[in-house]
C-alpha positions as CSV (number, residue, x, y, z in Angstrom):
1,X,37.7,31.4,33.4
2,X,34.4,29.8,32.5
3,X,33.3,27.3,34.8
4,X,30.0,25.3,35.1
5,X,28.0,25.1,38.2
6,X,26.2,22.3,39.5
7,X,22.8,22.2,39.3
8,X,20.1,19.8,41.0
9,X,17.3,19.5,39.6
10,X,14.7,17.3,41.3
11,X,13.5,13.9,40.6
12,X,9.7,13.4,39.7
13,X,8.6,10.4,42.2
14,X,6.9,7.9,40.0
15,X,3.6,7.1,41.9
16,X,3.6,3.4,43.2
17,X,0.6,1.1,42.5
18,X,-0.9,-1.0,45.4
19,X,1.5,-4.4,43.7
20,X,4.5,-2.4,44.0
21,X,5.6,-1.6,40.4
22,X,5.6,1.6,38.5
23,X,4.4,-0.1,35.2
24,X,1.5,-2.0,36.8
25,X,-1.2,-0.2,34.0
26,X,-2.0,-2.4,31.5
27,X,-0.8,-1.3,28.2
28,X,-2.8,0.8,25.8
29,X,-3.6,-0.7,22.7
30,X,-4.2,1.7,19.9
31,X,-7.5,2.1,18.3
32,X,-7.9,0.3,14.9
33,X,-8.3,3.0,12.1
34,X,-10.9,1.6,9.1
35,X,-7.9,0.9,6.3
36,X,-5.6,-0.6,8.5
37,X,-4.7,-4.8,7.8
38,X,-7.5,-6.6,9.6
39,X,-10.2,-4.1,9.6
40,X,-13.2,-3.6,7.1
41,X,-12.1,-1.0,5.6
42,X,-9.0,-2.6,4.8
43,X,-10.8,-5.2,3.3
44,X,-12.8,-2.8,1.3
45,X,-9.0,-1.4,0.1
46,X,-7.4,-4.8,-0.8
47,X,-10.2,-5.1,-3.1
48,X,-11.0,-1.7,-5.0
49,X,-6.9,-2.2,-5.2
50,X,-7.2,-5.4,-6.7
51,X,-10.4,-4.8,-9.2
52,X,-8.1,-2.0,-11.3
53,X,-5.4,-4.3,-11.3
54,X,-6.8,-7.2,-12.3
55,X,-9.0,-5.4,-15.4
56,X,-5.6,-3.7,-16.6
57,X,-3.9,-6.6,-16.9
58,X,-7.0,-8.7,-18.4
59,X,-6.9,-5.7,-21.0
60,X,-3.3,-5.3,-22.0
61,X,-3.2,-9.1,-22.2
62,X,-6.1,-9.6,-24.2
63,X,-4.3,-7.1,-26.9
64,X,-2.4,-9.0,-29.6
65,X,0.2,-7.0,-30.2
66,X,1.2,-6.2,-26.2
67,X,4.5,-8.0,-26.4
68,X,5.7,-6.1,-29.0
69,X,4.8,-2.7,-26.9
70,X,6.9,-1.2,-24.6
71,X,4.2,-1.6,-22.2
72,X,5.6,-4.7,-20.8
73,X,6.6,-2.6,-17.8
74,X,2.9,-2.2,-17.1
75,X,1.9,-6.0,-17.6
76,X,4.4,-6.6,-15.1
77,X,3.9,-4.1,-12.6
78,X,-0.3,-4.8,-12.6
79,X,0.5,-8.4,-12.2
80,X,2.2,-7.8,-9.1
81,X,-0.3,-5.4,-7.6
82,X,-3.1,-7.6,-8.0
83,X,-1.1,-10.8,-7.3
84,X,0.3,-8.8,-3.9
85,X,-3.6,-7.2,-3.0
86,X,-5.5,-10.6,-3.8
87,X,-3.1,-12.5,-1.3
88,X,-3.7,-9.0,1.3
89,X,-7.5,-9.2,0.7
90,X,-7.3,-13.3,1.6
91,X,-5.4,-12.0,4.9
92,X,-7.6,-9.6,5.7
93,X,-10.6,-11.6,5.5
94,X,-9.3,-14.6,7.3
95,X,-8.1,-12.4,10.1
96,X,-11.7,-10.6,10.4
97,X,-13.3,-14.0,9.9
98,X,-11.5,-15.8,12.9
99,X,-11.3,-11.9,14.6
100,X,-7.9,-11.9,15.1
101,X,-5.9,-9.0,14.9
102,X,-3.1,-7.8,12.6
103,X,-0.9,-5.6,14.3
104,X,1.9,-7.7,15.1
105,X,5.2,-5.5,14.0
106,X,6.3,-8.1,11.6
107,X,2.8,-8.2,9.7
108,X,2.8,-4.2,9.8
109,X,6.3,-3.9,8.8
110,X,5.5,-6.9,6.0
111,X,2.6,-4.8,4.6
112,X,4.0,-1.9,4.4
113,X,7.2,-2.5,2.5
114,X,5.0,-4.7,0.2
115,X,2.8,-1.7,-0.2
116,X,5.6,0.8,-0.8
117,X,6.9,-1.3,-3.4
118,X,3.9,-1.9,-5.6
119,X,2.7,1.9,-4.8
120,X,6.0,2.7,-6.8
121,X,6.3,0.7,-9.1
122,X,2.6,0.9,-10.1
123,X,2.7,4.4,-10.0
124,X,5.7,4.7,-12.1
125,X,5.0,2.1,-15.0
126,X,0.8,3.4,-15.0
127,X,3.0,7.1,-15.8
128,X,5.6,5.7,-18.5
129,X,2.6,4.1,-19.8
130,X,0.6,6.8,-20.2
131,X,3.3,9.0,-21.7
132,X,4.1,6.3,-24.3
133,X,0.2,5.9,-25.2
134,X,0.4,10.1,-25.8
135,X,3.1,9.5,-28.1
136,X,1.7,6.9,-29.9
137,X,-1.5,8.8,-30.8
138,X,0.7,12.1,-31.3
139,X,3.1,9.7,-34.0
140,X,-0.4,8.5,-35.6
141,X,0.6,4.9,-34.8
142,X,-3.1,4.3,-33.3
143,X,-4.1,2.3,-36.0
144,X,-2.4,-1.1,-35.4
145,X,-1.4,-0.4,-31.8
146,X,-4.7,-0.1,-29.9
147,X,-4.7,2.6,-28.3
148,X,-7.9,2.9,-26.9
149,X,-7.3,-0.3,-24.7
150,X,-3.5,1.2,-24.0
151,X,-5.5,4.0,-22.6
152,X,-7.8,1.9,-20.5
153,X,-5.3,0.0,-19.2
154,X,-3.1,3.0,-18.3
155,X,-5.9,4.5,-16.6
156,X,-6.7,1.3,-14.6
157,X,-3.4,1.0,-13.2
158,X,-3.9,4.7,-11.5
159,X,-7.1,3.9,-9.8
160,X,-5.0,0.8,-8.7
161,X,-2.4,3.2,-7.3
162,X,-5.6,5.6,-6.1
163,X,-6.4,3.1,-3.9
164,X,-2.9,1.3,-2.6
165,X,-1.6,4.9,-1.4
166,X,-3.9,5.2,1.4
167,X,-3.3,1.5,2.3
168,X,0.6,2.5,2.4
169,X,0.5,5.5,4.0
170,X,-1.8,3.9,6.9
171,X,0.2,0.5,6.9
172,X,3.8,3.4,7.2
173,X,1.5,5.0,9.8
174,X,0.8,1.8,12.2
175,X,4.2,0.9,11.9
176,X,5.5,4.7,12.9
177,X,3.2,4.3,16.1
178,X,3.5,0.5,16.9
């Protein structure tokens, strides 16, 4: 017959401050990591994220024939990065401006779904992009297609998602150890 036994194990006393409570510390507040929302380097982020964006999507619109392309995905997915790391970098700035921090859960939790989300999708369409550019200039179809500024923009879009991955994995980060 297998039966358990009791055991006692002892209780760890919690040392009492001179107020009485257990939880009388004040609470520790993490250290800011450069690349985090509200921080220089986060700043610095925002906008190398925005620059790529914003010249990729000046390029493919300034091609005639990009709505007839099956690089629309791109056009769309550019627009949103640098529409979504313009309105971050406007954040950022006003919050370092008026020194006011941004790690309220919400705000972290905010930034980084909104980074996940363009991180993807960036890095997805700047990768269907490229693939169709390869197979344009493999079909010889260069000639009316532009490829050269297909390529640019392409290329554009992954420094765009060179630079939001950090902001993600950071934003993921603060929100793991909020």
């Amino acid at each position: 017959m297998n039966v358990s036994r009791s055991a006692v194990r002892p209780v760890i006393a919690v040392p009492v401050g001179p107020t009485g409570g257990a939880n009388d510390r004040p609470p520790v507040r993490m250290k800011d990591i450069q690349g985090m929302p509200g921080t220089t380097g986060g700043l610095i982020l925002r906008f190398s994220q925005f620059v790529p964006a914003f010249i990729s999507l000046s390029v493919m619109l300034t091609t005639p024939d990009v709505h007839s392309t099956a690089l629309g995905g791109l056009v769309f997915a550019v627009s949103l990065q640098s529409m979504w790391s313009l309105s971050l970098f406007i954040i950022d700035a006003y919050a370092l401006l008026v020194g006011r921090s941004l790690r309220n859960h919400l705000v972290v939790q905010c930034f980084a779904l909104g980074d996940g989300i363009t991180c993807i999708l960036t890095f997805a369409t700047a990768s269907a992009s490229a693939g169709i550019t390869i197979l344009m200039k493999d079909l010889d179809k260069c000639g009316c297609s532009h490829c050269t500024r297909f390529e640019t923009a392409t290329a554009m879009a992954f420094i765009s998602w060179f630079a939001v991955s950090p902001s993600f994995f950071l934003n993921f980060w603060s929100l793991a150890t909020h």
